[in-house]
C-alpha positions as CSV (number, residue, x, y, z in Angstrom):
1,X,-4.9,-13.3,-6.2
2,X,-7.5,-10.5,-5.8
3,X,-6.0,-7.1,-4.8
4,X,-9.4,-5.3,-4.1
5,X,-9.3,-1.0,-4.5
6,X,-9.4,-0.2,-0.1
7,X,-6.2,0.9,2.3
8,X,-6.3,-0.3,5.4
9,X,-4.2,0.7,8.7
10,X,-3.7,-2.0,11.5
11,X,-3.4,-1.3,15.3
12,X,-2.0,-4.1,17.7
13,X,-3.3,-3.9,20.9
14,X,0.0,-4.5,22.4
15,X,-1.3,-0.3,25.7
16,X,-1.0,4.0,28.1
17,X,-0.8,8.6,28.2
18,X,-2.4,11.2,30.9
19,X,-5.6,11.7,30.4
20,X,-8.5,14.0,31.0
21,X,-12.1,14.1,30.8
22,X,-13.6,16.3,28.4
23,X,-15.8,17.6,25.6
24,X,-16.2,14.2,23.4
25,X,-15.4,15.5,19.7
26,X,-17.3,12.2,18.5
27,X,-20.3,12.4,16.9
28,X,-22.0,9.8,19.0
29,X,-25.6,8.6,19.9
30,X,-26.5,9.1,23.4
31,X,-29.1,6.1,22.8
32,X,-26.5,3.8,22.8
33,X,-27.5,2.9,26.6
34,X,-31.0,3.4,26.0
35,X,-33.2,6.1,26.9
36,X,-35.0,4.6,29.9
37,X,-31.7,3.9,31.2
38,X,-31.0,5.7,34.1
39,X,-26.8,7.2,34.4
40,X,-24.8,9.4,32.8
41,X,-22.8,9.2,29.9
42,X,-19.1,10.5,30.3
43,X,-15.9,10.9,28.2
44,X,-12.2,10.4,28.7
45,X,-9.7,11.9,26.8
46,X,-5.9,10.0,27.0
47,X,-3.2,11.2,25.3
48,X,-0.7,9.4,24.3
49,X,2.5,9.0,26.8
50,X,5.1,7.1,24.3
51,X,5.4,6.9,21.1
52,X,8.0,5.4,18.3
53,X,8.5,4.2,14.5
54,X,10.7,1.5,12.9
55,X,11.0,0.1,9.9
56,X,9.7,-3.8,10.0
57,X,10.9,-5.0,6.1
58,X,13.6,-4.0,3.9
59,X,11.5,-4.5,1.0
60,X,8.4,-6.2,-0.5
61,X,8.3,-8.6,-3.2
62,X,6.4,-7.4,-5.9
63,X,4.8,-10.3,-7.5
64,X,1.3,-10.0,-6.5
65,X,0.7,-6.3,-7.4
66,X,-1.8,-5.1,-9.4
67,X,0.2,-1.8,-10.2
68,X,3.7,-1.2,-11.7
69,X,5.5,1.8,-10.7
70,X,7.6,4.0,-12.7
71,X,9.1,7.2,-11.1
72,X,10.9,9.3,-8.0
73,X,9.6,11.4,-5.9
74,X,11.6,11.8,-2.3
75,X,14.3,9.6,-2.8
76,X,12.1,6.7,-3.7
77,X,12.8,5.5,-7.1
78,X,10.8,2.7,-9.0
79,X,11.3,0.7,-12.3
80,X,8.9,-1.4,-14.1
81,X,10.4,-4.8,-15.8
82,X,8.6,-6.9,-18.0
83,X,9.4,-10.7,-19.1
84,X,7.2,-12.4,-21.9
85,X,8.0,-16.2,-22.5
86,X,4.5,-17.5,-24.3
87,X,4.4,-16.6,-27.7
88,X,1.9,-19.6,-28.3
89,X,-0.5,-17.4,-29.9
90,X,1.6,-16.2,-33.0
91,X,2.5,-19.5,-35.1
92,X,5.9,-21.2,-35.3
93,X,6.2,-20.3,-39.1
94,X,5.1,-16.5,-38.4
95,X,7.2,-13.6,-39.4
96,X,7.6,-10.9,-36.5
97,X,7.0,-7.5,-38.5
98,X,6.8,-5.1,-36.0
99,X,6.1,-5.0,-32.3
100,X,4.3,-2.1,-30.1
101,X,5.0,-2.2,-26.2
102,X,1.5,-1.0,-24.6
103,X,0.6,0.0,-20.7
104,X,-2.5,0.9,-19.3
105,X,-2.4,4.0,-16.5
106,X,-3.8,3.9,-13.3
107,X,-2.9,7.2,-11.6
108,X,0.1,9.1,-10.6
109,X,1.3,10.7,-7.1
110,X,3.6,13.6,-6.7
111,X,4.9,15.6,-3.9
112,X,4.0,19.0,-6.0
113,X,4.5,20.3,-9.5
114,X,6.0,17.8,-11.5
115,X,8.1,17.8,-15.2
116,X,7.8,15.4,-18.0
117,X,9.6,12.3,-17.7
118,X,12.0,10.8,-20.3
119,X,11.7,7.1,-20.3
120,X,14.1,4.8,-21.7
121,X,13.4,0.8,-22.5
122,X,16.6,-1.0,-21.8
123,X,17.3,-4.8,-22.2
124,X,17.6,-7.0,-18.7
125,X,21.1,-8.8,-18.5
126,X,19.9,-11.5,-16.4
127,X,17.1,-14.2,-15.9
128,X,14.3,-13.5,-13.1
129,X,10.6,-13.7,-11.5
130,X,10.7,-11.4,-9.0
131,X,11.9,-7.9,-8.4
132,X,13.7,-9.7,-4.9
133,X,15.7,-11.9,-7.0
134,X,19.1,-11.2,-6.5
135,X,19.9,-10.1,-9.6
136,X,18.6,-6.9,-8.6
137,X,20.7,-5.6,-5.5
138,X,22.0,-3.0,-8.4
139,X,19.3,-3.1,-10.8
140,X,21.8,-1.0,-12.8
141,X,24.2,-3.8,-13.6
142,X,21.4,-5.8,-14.9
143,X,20.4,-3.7,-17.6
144,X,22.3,-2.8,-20.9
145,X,22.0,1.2,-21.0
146,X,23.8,1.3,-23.6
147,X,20.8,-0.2,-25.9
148,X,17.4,0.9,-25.6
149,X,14.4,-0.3,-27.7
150,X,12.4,2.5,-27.8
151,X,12.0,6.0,-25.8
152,X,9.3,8.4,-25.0
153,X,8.3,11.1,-22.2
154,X,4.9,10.6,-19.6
155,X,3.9,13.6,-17.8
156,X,1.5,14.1,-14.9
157,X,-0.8,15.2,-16.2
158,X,-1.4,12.4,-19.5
159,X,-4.0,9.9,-18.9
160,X,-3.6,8.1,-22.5
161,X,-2.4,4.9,-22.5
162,X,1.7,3.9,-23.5
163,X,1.4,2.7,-26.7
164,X,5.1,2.9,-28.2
165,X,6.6,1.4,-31.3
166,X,9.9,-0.5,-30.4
167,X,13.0,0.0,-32.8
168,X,14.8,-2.3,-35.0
169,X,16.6,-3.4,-32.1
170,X,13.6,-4.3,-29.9
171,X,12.1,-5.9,-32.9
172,X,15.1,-8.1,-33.0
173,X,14.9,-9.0,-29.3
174,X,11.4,-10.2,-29.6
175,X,11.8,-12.4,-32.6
176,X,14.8,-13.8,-30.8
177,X,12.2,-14.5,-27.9
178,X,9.7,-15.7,-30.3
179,X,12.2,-18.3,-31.8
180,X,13.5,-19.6,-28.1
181,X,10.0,-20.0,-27.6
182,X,9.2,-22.4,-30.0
183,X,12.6,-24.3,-30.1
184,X,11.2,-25.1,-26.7
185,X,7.4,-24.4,-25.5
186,X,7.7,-26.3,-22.3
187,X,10.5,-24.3,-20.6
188,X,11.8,-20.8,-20.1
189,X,15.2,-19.6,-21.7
190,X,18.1,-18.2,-19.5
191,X,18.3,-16.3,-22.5
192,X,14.9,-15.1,-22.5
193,X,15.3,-11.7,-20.1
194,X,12.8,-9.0,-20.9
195,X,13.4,-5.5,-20.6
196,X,13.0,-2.6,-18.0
197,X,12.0,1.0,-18.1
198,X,14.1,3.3,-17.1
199,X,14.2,7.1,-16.3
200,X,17.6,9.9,-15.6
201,X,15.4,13.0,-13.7
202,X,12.0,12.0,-12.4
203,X,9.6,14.3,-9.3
204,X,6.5,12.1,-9.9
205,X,5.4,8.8,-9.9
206,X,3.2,6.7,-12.8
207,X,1.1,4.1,-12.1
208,X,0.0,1.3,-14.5
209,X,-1.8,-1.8,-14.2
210,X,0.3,-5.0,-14.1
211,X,-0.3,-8.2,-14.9
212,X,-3.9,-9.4,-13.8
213,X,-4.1,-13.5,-14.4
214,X,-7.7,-13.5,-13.4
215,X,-8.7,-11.6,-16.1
216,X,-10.5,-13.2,-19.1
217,X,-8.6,-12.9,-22.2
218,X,-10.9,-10.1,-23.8
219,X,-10.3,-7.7,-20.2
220,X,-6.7,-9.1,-20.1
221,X,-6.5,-7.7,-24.0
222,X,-7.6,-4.3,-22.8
223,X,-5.4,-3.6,-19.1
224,X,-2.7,-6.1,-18.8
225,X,0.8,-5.1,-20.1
226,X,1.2,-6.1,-23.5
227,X,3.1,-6.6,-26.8
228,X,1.2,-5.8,-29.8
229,X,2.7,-7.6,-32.6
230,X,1.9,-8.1,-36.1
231,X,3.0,-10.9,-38.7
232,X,2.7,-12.7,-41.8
233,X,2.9,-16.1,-42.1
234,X,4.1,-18.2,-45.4
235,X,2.2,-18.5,-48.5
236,X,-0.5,-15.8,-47.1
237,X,-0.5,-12.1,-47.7
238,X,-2.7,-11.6,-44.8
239,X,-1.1,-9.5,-41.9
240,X,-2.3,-10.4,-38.3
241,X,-2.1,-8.5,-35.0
242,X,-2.3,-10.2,-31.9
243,X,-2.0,-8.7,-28.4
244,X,0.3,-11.3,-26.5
245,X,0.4,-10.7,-22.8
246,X,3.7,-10.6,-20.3
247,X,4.2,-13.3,-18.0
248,X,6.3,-11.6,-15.7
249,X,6.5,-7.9,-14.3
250,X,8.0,-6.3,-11.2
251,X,8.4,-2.6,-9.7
252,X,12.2,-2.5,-9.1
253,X,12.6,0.1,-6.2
254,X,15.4,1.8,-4.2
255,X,15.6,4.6,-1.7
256,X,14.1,4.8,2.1
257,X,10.9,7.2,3.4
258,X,11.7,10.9,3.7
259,X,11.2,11.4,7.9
260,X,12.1,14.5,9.4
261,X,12.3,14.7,13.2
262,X,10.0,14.5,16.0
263,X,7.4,12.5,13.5
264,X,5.8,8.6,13.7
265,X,5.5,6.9,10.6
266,X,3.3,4.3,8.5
267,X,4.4,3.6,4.9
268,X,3.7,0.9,2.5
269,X,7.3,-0.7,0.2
270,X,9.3,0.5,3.1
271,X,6.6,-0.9,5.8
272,X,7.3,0.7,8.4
273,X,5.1,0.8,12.0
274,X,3.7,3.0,14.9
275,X,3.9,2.5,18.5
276,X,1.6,4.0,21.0
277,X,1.4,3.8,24.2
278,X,-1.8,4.9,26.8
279,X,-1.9,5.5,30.2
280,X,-5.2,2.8,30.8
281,X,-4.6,2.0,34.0
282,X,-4.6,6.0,35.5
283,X,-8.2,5.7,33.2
284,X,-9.2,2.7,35.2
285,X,-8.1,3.8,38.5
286,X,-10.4,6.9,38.2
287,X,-13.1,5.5,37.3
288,X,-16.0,5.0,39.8
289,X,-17.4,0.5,40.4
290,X,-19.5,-1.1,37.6
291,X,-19.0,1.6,34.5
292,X,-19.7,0.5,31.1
293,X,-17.5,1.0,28.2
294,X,-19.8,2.5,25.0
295,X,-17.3,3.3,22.5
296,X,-14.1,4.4,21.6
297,X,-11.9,6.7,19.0
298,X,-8.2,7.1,18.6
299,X,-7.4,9.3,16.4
300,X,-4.2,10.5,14.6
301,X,-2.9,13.9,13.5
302,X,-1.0,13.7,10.5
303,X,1.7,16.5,8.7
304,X,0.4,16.4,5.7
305,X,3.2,18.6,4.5
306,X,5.7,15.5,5.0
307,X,3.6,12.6,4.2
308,X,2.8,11.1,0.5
309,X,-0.6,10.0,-0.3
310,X,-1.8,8.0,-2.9
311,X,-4.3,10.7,-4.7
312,X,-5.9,8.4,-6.5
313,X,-6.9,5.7,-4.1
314,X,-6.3,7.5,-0.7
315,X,-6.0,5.9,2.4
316,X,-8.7,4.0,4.7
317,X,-7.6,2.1,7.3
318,X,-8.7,-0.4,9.8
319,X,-7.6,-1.7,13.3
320,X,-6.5,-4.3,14.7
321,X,-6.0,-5.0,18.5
322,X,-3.9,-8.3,19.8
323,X,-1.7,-8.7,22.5
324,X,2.2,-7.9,22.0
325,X,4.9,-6.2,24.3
326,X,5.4,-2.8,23.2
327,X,9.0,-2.8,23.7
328,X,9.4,-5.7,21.4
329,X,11.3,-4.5,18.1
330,X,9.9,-7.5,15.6
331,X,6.3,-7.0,15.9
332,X,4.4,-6.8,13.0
333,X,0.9,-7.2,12.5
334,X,-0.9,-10.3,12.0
335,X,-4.0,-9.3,9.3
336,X,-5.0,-13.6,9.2
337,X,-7.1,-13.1,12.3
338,X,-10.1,-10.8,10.7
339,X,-9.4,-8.8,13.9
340,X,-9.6,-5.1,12.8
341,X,-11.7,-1.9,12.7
342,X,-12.6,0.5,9.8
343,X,-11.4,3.8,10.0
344,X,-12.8,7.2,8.6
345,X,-10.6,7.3,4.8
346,X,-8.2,9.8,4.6
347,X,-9.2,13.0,2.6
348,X,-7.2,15.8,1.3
349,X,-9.5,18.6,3.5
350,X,-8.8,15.8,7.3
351,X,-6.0,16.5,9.3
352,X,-6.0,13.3,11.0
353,X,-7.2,9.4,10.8
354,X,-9.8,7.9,13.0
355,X,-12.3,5.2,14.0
356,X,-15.2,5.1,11.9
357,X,-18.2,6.3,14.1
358,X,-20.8,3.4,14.6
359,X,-20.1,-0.2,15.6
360,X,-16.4,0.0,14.9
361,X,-15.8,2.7,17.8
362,X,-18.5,0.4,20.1
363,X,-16.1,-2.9,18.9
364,X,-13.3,-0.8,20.2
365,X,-14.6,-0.2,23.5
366,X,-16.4,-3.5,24.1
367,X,-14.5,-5.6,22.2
368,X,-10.7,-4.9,23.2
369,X,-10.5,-2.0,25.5
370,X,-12.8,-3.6,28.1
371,X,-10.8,-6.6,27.6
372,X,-7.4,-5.0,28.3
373,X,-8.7,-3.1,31.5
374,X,-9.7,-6.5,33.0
375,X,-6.2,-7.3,32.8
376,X,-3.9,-4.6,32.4
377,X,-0.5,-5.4,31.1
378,X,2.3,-2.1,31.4
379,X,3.8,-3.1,27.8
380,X,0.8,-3.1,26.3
381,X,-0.3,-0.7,23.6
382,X,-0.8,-0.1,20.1
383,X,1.1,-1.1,16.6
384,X,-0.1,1.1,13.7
385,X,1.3,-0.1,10.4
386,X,-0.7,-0.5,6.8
387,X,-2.1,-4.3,6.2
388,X,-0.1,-6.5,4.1
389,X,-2.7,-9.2,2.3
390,X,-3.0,-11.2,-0.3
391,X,-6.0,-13.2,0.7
392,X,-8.6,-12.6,-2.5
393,X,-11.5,-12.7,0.2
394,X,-9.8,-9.8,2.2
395,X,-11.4,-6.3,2.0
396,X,-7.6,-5.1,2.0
397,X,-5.7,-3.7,-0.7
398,X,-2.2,-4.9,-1.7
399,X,0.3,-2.7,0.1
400,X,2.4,-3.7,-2.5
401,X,0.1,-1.8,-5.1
402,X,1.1,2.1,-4.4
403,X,4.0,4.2,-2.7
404,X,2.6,6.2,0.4
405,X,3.6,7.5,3.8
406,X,1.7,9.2,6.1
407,X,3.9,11.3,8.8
408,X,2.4,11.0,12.5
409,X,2.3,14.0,14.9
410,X,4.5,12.0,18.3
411,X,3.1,12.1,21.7
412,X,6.1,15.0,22.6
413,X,4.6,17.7,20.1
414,X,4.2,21.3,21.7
415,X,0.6,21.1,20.5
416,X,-1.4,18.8,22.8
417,X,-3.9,19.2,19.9
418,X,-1.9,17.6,17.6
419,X,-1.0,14.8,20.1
420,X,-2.3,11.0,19.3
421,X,-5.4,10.8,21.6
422,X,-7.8,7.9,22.4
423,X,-11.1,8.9,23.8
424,X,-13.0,6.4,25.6
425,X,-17.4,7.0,26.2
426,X,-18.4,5.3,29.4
427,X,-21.8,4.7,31.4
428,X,-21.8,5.8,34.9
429,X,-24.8,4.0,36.9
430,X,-26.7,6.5,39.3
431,X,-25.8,6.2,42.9
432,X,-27.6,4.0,45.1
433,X,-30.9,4.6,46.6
434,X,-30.6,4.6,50.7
């Protein structure tokens, strides 16, 4: 699978607010009716009259990812495991010397100022594949603390690679692995149950880059996580290092997003969705025979103060508009279809997410808003929740990939400024000659 470097948000058309006509904030191009074309050109403003969040999955399978986690930061907690079986590459009659345990960083994310974190490598009790194998409903009574194969501290602010020397008793481990791999190549031991890093105090999270298995074996030498071993064999005094690859990782996470009151929420491990509803059919009612629908923006303010973002990557987002009741509490977000919108990406200096200006705001109108207004359904509205895909030909990155939330301003704040709006730009035809 290809998990490609974009974040994308979703929107359901599943639709309603009071609205009001007034100064379009969207940079838009009057030509968009052409400029022989007698009319006006009008905006309407709706604000959004309901509004809610709910959580739509427990948790997300890891597998897929194309970053590990390692880390806290409010009262999310993630742990990286690793499993190698293969040890094809080093030969039956090798001697194990010593082993080095190496990750490659890709970013980190913190709420504010962060302290180094002491990391501990412990071994894994258990046999498993995924981080939703059962085995981990207590990740703690699947790990020995009382061994640990190596230790070392990451801070924020680093950017070198892990490279760490394991101890005696991670050196045994891994020729204990190396010998159940060759007293049986074509099957995994029970016995063979990797390790996991864990942490005691942590207020920032560390990124690295997991296991890639479309990677040639010179890049997969250089980013995926790795063992570093070196070994003799009999009857040579040569000493070889070989970089052997794991065949198994997963991010181990616990905890639930940090929501405060009076807030809508989007969030990515904890998926969680927005609804929004608009007020479409006061909009259409007011509206004079034969307009035509140019373009459209909704936009959303967000409190930056309570959401997380992803520093490194950011958000984008895209939309997507389908028909759904609004009041139904299972609907999630169907990203198969192809049926969504890009969105202006999320930067530290915006206060809010919106349409991107162009032929996504004119898809908007013409596209799915006209549509709706022909046939305007009172549970209709909008789901907002971050895309979940996995397809390599998808311009969509992995949700599973990072930790972010992004807190919502709700349709009830005091500041009408801050309230989810949808603006809609319309063509009014000149009146008729007598």
């Amino acid at each position: 699978m290809v998990k490609l470097k974009l974040f994308l948000v979703l929107l359901i058309l599943t639709g309603l607010i009071f609205y009001q006509c007034s100064e379009n904030p969207i940079d838009l191009n009057p030509d968009l009716v052409g400029s022989n074309v007698l009319g006006t050109l009008k905006d309407t403003v709706l604000y959004a009259i309901n509004d809610s969040s709910y959580q739509t999955e427990s948790i997300l399978s890891t597998q897929f990812s194309s970053r590990v986690i390692l880390g806290s930061v409010t009262g999310f907690e993630a742990r990286p495991a690793f499993r190698i079986w293969s040890f094809a590459r080093v030969p039956d009659s090798a001697t194990i010397l010593d082993a080095k345990f190496r990750l490659v960083r890709s970013g980190s994310s913190s709420m504010g100022m962060a302290s180094p974190m002491a990391v501990n490598i412990h071994p894994i009790l258990n046999e498993w594949t995924t981080n939703t194998d059962e085995v981990w409903e207590n990740y703690q009574q699947n790990i020995d603390p009382s061994i640990s194969y190596a230790t070392f501290n990451i801070a924020l602010e680093d950017t070198a690679d892990i490279l760490v020397d394991l101890n005696a008793d991670g050196l045994d481990k891994i020729v204990n692995w190396f010998n159940l791999y060759w007293a049986d190549t074509d099957s995994i031991s029970p016995e063979n149950t990797g390790f996991l890093l864990d942490f005691q105090n942590a207020n920032f999270l560390q990124y690295f880059l997991a296991i890639n298995p479309l990677l040639d074996t010179t890049s997969a030498k250089i980013s995926n996580p790795a063992l570093i071993v070196r070994y003799s064999i009999p009857n040579d005094t040569t000493i070889t290092t070989d970089t052997l690859d794991f065949n198994f990782d997963a991010t181990i996470y616990t905890g639930e997003v940090a929501k405060i009151p009076d807030r809508d929420y989007v969030a990515t491990l904890f998926p969680h969705s927005t609804l929004l509803q608009f007020d479409l059919k006061a909009f259409l009612d007011g509206l004079p025979q034969d307009v035509s629908l140019n373009s459209a923006n909704l936009q959303l303010f967000i409190d930056k103060q309570n959401s997380l973002i992803d520093k490194n990557l950011g958000i984008s987002h895209t939309v997507t508009l389908e028909l759904d009741k609004i009041t139904a509490t299972t609907v999630k977000v169907d990203s198969t279809k192809g049926r969504y919108l890009e969105t202006s990406k999320w930067g530290p200096d915006s206060s809010y997410i919106e349409i991107k200006s162009g032929d996504s705001r004119r898809r908007l109108a013409t596209s799915y808003l006209q549509l709706q207004l022909i046939n305007i359904d009172s549970t209709s509205g909008f789901v907002i929740s971050i895309i979940d895909v996995l397809d390599q030909n998808a311009v969509i990155t992995n949700e599973r990939d990072y930790y972010s939330y992004l807190a919502f301003h709700t349709a009830k704040d005091p500041n009408l400024a801050l309230r989810p709006r949808l603006t809609i730009k319309y063509w009014v035809p000149p009146p008729p000659r007598l």
